[in-house]
Backbone atoms as SQL, in Angstrom:
CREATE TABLE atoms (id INTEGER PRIMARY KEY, chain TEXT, resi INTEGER, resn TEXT, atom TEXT, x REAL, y REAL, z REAL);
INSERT INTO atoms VALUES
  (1, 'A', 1, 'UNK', 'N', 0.844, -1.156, 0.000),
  (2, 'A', 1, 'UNK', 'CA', 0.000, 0.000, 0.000),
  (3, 'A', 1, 'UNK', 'C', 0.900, 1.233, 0.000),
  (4, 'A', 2, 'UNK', 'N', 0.566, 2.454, -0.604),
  (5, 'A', 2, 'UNK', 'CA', 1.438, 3.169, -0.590),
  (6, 'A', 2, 'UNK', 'C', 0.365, 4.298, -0.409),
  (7, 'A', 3, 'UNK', 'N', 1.173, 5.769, 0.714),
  (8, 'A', 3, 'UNK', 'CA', 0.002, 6.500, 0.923),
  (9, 'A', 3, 'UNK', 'C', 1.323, 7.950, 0.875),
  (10, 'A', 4, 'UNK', 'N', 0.319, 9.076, 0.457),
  (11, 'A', 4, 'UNK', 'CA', 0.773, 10.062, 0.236),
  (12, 'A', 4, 'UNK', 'C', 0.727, 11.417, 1.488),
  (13, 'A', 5, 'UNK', 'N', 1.193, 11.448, 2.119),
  (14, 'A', 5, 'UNK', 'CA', 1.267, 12.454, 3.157),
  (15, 'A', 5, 'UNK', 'C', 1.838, 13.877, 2.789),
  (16, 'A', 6, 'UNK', 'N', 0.973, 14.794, 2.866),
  (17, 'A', 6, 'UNK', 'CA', 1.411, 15.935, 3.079),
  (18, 'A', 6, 'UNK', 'C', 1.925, 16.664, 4.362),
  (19, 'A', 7, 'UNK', 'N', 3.221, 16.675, 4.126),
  (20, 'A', 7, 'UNK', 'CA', 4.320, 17.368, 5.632),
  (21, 'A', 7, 'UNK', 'C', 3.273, 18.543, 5.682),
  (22, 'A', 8, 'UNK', 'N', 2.839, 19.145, 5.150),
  (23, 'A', 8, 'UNK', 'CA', 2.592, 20.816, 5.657),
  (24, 'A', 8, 'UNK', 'C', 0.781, 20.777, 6.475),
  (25, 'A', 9, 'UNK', 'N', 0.348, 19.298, 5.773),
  (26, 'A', 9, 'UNK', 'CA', -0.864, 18.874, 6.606),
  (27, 'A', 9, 'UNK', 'C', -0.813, 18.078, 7.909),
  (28, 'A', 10, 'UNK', 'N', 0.061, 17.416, 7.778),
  (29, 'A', 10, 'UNK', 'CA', 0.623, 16.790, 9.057),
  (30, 'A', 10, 'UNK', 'C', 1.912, 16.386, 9.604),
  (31, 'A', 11, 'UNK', 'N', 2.404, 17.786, 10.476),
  (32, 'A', 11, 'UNK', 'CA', 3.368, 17.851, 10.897),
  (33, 'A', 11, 'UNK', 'C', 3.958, 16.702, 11.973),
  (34, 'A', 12, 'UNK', 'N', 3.139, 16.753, 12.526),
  (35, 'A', 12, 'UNK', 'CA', 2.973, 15.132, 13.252),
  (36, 'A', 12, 'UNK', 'C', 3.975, 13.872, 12.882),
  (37, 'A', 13, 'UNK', 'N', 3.051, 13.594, 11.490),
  (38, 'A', 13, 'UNK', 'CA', 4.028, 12.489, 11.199),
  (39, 'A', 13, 'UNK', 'C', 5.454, 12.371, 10.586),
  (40, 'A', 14, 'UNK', 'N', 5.159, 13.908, 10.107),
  (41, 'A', 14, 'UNK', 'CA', 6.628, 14.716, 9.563),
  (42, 'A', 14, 'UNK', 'C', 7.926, 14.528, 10.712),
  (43, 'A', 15, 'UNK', 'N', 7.494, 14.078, 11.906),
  (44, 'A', 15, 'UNK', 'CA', 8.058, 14.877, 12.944),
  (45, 'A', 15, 'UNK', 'C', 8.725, 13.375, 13.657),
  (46, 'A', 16, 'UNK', 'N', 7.576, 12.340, 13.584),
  (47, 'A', 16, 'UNK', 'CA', 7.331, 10.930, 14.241),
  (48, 'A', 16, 'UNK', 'C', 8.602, 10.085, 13.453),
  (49, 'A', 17, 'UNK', 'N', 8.626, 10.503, 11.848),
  (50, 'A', 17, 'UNK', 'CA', 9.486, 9.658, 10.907),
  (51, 'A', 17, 'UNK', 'C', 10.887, 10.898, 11.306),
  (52, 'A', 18, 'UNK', 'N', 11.022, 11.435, 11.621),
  (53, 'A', 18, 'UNK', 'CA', 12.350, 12.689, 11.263),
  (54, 'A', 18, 'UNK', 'C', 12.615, 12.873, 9.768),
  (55, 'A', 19, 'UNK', 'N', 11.372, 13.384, 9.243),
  (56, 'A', 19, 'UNK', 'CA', 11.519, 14.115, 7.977),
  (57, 'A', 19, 'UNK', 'C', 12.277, 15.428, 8.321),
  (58, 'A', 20, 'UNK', 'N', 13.368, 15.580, 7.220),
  (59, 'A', 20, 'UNK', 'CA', 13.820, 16.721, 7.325),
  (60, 'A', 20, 'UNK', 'C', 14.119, 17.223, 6.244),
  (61, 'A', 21, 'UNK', 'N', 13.465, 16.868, 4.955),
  (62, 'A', 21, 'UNK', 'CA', 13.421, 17.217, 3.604),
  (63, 'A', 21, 'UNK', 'C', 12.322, 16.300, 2.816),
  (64, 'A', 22, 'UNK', 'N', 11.823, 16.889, 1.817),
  (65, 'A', 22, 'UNK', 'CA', 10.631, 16.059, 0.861),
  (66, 'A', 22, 'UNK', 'C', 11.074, 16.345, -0.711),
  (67, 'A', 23, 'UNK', 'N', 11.704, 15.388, -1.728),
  (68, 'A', 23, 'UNK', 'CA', 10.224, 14.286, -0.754),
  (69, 'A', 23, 'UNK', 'C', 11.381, 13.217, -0.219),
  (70, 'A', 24, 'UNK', 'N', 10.469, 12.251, 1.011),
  (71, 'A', 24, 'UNK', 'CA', 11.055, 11.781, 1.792),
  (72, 'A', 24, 'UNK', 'C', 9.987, 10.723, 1.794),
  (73, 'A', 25, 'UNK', 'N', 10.687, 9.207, 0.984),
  (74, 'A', 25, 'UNK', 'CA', 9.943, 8.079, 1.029),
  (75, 'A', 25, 'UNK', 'C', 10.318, 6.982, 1.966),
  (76, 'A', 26, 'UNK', 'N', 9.569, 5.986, 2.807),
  (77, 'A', 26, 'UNK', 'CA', 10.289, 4.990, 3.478),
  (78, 'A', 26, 'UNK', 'C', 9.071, 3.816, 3.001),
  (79, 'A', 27, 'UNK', 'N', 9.400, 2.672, 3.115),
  (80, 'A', 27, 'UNK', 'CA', 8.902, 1.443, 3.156),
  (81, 'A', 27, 'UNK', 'C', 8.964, 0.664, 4.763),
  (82, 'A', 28, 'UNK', 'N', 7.719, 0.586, 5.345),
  (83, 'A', 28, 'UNK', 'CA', 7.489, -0.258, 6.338),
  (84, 'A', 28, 'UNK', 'C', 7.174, -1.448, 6.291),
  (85, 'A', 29, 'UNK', 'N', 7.340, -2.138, 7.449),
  (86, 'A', 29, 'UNK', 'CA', 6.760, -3.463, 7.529),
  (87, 'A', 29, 'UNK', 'C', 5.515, -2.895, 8.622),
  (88, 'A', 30, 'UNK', 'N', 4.744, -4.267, 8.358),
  (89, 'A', 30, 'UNK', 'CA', 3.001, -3.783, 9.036),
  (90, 'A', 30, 'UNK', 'C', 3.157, -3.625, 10.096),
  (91, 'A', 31, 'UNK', 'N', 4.451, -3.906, 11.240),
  (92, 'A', 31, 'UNK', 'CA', 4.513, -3.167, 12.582),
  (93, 'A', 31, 'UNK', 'C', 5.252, -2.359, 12.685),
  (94, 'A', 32, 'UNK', 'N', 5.411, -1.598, 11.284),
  (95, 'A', 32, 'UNK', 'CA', 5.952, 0.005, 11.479),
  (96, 'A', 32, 'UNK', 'C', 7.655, 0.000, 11.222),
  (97, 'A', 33, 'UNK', 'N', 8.235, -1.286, 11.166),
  (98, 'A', 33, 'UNK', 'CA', 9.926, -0.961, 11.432),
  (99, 'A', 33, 'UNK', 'C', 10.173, -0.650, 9.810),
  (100, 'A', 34, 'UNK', 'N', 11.117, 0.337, 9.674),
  (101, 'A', 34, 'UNK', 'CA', 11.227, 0.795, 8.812),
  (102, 'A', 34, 'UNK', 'C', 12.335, -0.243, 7.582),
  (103, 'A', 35, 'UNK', 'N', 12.302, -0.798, 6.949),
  (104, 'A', 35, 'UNK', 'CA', 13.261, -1.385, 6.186),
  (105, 'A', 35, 'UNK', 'C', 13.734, -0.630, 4.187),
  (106, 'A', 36, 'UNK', 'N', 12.856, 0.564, 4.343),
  (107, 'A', 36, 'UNK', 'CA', 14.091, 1.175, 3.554),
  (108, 'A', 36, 'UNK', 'C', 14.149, 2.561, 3.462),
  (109, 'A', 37, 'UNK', 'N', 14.237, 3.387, 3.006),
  (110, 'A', 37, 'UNK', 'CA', 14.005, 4.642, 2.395),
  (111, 'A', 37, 'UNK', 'C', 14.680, 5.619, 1.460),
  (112, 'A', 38, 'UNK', 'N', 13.894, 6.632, 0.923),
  (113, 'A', 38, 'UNK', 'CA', 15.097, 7.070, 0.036),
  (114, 'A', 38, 'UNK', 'C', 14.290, 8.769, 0.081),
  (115, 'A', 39, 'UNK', 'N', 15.096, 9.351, 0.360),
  (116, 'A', 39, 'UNK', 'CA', 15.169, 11.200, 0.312),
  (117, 'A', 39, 'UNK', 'C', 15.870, 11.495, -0.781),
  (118, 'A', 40, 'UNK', 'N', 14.913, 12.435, -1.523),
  (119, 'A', 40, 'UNK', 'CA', 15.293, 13.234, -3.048),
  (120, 'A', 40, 'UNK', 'C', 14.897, 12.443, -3.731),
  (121, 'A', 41, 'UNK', 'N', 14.748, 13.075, -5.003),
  (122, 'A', 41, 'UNK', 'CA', 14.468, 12.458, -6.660),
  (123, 'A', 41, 'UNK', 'C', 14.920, 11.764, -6.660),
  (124, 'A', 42, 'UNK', 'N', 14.177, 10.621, -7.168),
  (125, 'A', 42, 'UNK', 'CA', 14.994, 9.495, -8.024),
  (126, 'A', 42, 'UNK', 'C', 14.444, 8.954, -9.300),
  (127, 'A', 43, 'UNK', 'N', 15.176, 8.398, -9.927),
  (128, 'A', 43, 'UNK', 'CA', 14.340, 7.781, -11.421),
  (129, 'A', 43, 'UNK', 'C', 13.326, 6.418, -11.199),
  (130, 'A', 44, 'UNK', 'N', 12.733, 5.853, -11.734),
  (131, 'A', 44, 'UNK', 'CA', 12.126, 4.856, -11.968),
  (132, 'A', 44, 'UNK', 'C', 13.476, 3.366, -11.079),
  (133, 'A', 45, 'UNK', 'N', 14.402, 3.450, -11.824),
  (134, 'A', 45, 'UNK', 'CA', 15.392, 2.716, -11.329),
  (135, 'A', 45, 'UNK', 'C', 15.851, 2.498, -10.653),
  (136, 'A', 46, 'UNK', 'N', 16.100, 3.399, -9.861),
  (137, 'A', 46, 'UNK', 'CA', 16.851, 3.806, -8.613),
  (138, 'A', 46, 'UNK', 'C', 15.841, 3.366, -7.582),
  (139, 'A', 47, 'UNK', 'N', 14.538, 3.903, -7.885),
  (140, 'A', 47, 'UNK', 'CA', 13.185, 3.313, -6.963),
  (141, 'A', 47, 'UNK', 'C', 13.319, 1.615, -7.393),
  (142, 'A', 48, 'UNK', 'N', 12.831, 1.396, -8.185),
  (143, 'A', 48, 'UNK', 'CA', 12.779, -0.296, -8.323),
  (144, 'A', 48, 'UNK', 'C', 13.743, -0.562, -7.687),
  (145, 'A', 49, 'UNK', 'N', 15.112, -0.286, -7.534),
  (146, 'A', 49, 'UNK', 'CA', 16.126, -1.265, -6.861),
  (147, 'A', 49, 'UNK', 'C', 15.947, -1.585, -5.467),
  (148, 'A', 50, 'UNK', 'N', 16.003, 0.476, -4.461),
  (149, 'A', 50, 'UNK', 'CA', 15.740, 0.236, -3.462),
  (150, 'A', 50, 'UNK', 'C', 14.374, -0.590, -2.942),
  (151, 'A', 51, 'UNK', 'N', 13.562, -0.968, -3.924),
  (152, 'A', 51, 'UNK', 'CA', 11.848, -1.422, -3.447),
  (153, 'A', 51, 'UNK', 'C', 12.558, -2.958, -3.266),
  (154, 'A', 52, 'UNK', 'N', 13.328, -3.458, -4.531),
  (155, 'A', 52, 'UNK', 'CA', 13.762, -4.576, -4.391),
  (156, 'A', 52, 'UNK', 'C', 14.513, -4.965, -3.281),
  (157, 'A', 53, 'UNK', 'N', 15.453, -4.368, -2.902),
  (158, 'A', 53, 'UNK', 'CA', 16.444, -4.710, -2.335),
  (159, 'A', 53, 'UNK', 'C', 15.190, -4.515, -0.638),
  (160, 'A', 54, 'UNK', 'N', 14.351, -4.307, -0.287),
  (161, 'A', 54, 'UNK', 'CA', 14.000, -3.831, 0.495),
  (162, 'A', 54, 'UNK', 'C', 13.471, -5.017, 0.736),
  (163, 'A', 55, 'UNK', 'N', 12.272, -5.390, -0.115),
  (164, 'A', 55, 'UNK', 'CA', 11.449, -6.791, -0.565),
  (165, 'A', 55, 'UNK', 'C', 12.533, -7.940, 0.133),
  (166, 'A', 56, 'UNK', 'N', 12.981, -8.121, -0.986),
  (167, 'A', 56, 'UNK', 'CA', 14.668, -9.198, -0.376),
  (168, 'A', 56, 'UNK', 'C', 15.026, -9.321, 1.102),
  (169, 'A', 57, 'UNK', 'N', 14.702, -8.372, 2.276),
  (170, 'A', 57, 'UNK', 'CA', 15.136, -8.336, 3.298),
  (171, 'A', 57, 'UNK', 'C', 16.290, -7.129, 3.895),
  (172, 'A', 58, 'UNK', 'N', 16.661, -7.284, 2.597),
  (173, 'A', 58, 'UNK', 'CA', 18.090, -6.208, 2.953),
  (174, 'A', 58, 'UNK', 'C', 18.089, -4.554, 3.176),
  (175, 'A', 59, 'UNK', 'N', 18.433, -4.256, 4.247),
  (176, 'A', 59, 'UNK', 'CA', 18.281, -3.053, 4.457),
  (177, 'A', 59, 'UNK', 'C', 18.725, -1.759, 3.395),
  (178, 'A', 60, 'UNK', 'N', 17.534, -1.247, 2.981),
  (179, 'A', 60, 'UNK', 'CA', 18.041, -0.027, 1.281),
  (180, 'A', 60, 'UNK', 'C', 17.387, 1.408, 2.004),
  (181, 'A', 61, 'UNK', 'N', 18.839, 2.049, 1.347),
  (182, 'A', 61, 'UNK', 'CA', 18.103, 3.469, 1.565),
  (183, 'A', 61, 'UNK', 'C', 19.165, 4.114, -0.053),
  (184, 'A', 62, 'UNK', 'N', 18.692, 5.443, -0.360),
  (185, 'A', 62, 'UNK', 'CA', 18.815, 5.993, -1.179),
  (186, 'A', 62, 'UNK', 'C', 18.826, 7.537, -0.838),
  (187, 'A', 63, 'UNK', 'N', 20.079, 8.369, -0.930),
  (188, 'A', 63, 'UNK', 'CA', 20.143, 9.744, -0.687),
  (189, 'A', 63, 'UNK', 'C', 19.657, 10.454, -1.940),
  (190, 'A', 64, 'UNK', 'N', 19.274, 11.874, -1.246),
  (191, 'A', 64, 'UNK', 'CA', 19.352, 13.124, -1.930),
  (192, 'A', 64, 'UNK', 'C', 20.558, 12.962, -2.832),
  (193, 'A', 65, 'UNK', 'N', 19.853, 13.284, -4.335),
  (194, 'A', 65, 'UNK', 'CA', 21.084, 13.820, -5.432),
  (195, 'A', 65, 'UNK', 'C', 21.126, 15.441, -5.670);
């Protein structure tokens, strides 16, 4: 499931994850632990990998370019 949050509507959760730039994506597991994320643009590719590598088990994150 993937859901779209607006930081400027809810600072809250902006605050709960330590967003400190957008956009700012993470992938959870259903009790919340975070197993990947990636801050800043990325291409199509760069997303598929980290989704993969995430899927797989392995911990993925992806910086700001």
């Amino acid at each position: 499931m993937f859901l779209k949050i607006d930081a400027d509507e809810h600072p809250e959760v902006s605050k709960r994850f330590g967003v400190a730039g957008i956009p700012d994506a993470r992938v959870l597991e259903t009790d919340g632990t975070e197993v990947a994320r990636f801050i800043g643009f990325k291409d199509a590719s760069e997303v598929l990998g980290i989704l993969r590598a995430a899927r797989g088990g392995r911990r993925a994150s992806g910086s700001g370019r």
